[in-house]
N, C-alpha and C positions, 0 to 999 in steps of 0.2 A: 865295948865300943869306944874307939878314940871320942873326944872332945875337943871342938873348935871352940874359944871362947875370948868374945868383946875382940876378936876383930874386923879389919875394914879389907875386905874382896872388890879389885877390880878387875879390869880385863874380860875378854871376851872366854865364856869357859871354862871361870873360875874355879869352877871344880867340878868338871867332864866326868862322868861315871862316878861320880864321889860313892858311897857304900860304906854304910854302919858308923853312921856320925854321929855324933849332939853335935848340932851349932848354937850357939848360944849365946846372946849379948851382942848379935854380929852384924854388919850392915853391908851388904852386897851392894857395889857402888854402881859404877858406870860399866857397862860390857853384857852383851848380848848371853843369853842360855847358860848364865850359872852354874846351873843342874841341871843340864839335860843329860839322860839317860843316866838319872842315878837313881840310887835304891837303898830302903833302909835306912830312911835320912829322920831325925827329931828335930824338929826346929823351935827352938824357945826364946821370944822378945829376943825377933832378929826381925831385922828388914830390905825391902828388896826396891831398888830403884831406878833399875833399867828392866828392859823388855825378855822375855820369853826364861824365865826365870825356871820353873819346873816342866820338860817338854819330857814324855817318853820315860816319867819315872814310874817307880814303883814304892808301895809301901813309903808311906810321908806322914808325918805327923808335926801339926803346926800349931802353936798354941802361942796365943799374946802375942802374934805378929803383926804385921803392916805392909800392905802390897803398894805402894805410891802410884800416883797414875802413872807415868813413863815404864812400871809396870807391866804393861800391858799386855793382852794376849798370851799372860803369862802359865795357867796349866791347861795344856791340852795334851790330849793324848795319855793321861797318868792314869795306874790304877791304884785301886786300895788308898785312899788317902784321906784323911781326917783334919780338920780344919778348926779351931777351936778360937773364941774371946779373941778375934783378930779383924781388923778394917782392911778392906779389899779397894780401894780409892781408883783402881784399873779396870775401865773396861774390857769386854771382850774376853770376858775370865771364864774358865773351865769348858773347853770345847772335846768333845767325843772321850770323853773321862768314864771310865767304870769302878761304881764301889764308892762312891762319895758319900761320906760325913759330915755334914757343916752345923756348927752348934756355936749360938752367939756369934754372928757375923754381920758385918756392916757393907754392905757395898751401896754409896753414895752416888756411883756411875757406872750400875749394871748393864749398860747397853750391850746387849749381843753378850749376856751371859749365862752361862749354863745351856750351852746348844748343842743337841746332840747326844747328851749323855745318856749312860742305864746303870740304874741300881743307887737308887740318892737317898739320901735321908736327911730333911732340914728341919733344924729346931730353932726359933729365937732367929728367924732372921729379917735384918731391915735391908731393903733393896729399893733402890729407886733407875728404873732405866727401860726403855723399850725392848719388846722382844725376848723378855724372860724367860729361858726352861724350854723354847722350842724344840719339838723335836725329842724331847726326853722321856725316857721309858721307865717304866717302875719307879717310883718315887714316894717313900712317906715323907708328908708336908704336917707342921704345926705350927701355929704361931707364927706367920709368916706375914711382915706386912710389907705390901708391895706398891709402889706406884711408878705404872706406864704400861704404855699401851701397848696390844697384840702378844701379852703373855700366853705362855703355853700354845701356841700354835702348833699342833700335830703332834702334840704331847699324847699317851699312852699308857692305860693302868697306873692314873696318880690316886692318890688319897690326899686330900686337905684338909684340916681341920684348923679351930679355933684361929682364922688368918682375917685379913682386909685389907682388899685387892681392891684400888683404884684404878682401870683399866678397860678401855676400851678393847673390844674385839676379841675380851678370853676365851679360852678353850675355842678356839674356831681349828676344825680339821681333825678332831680328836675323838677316841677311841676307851672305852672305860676309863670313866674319871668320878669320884665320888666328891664332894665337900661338904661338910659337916661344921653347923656352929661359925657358921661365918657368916662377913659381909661384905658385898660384892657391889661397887658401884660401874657402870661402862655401857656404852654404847656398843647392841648388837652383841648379845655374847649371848656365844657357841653354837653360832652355824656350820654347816656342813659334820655337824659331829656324831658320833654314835654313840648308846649306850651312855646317858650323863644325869648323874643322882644328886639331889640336891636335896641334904637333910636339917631345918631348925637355922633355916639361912636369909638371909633378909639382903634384897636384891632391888638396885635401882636401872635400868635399862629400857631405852628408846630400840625398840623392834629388836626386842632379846627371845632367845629359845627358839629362832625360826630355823626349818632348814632341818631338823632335830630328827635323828631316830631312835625312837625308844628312851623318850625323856621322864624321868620320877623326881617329883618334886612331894618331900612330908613336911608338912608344918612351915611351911616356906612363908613371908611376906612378900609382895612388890611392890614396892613404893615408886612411883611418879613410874608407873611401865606402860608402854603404851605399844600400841600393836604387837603383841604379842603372840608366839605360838603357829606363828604362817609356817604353813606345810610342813607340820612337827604331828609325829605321834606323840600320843602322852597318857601320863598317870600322874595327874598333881593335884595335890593339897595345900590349896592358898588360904591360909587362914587373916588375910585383910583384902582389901579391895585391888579390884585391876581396873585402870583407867579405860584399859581397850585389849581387845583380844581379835586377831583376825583370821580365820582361816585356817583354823586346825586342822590337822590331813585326819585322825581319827585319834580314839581313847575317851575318857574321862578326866573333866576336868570338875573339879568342885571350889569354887570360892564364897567368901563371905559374902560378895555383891562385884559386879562389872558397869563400869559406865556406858563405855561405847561395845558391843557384839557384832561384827561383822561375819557374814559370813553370804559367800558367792557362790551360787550354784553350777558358774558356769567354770567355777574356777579347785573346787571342792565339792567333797558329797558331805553336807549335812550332816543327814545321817548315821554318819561314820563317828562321830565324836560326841559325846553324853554331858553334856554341862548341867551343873548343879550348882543352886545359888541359894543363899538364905533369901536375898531380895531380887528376885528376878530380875533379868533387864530387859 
C-alpha cells in the first residue's frame, strides 16, 4: 500500500476514490468530501477539518484521529469501518453506515449521531448530544456513557451493557433491546416499545415503562420512579421500593414495597396483573 505521510490536503476532493493508502501524520484542511467514495484507506493521527470527509467509502480504518467540528456530517453512507483512541468533536457523525467499530471514542457534540445505521459494535465510548443511535439496528453496546435526550429512538435488537445513560425519552419506538449492569437516569423511557429487558439496572424515571409490550425487568432498582408501568405488560423484579405504579395493562410485578398503587377499573382490568410486595400497599 502507498504511504501519505505528515502532509497538509486542501481542496475540494482531495483525494476522490483514494484506494489502499496509509495516511499518516496528515491534516486534511479546508475542502469539502476528502474521501468520498474511497476504499481501503488506514488512517493514523491524521485529522480532518472541513465537512463530509469519509462519504460512500469502504473498508476505513482510523486510529488516534481527530474529526474537528467543521467536520461535520462527516461519515455517512460507509461500510466496514473501524474507528479507534480518536475525538469526534463533529456532530451529525455516522448516518446510514454498515459494519461499525468504535472503540475509545470521544464525541463531545454527538447531536444526530449514529442515525440510521446496522451492524455496530461500541466499546469505551463517551458521547454527549441529542438523539443518539436512532434508528439503529443490531448493535453490541458496553461501556458506554452517554448524556442527552431521546437516545435510541426506534433503535432495534441493541444489547447494552455496563453503560450510563443520562436521558430523557430512551428507547421510545423500539423493538428487542436488552441492558444489562447499567444505570439509567430520564424522564419517560421506553414508551411505545416492544420486547425490552432490563437486567441488574438501576433506573431513575418520572412515568417510565409505560406504553411497554412485553417488558422484563430481573433484579432491577427504581429509585425516585413514579407512575410507573401505565398500559405496559410486564414481568419485573424490583428489588427496592417504587414510589408509585399506575395502571398496568397485565403480568406480574413483585417489589420490595410501593408507595402510591393506582390502579382504575374503568381504565384497566385489575385482575389482569399479579402484584407482590414484601409490604403491602
Amino acid at each position: 500500500m502507498e504511504t501519505i505521510k505528515q502532509q497538509i490536503l486542501t481542496g475540494e476532493r482531495a483525494l476522490f476514490q483514494a484506494h489502499d493508502l496509509n495516511i499518516e501524520d496528515s491534516i486534511f484542511e479546508d475542502g469539502e468530501s476528502p474521501l468520498k467514495h474511497s476504499r481501503n484507506i488506514h488512517l493514523l493521527h491524521s485529522m480532518f477539518k472541513w465537512k463530509y470527509p469519509l462519504w460512500y467509502s469502504d473498508n476505513i480504518q482510523m486510529e488516534h484521529c481527530t474529526i474537528f467540528e467543521m467536520g461535520r456530517a462527516g461519515i455517512w453512507y460507509t461500510k466496514h469501518i473501524t474507528v479507534a483512541d480518536t475525538i469526534i468533536e463533529a456532530p451529525k457523525m455516522f448516518r446510514r453506515c454498515e459494519d461499525v467499530t468504535l472503540r475509545n471514542v470521544t464525541f463531545p457534540n454527538a447531536e444526530e449521531t449514529l442515525w440510521n445505521c446496522q451492524n455496530l459494535v461500541l466499546s469505551n465510548i463517551s458521547a454527549k448530544g441529542d438523539y443518539f443511535g436512532m434508528n439503529c439496528t443490531d448493535a453490541k453496546i458496553d461501556h458506554l456513557q452517554l448524556v442527552g435526550n431521546y437516545s435510541f429512538d426506534g433503535a432495534q435488537n441493541l444489547i447494552v451493557e455496563d453503560s450510563a445513560l443520562l436521558t430523557k425519552d430512551a428507547f421510545w419506538n423500539c423493538e428487542n433491546i436488552t441492558v444489562r449492569n447499567s444505570f439509567i437516569s430520564g424522564e419517560y423511557f421506553g414508551w411505545n416499545s416492544r420486547n425490552i429487558t432490563l437486567e441488574n439496572c438501576t433506573v431513575e424515571s418520572l412515568q417510565g415503562f409505560c406504553y411497554i409490550e412485553n417488558l422484563v425487568m430481573r433484579n432491577c432498582k427504581l429509585l425516585n420512579t413514579t407512575l410507573a408501568f401505565e398500559y405496559s405488560t410486564i414481568d419485573a423484579e424490583i428489588v427496592s421500593h417504587i414510589d408509585s405504579v399506575k395502571n398496568p395493562a397485565g403480568g406480574v410485578l413483585r417489589a420490595k414495597s410501593i408507595g402510591t398503587l393506582i390502579l382504575e377499573p374503568e381504565q384497566i382490568d385489575p385482575e389482569k396483573t399479579k402484584i407482590i410486595c414484601e409490604v403491602q400497599p
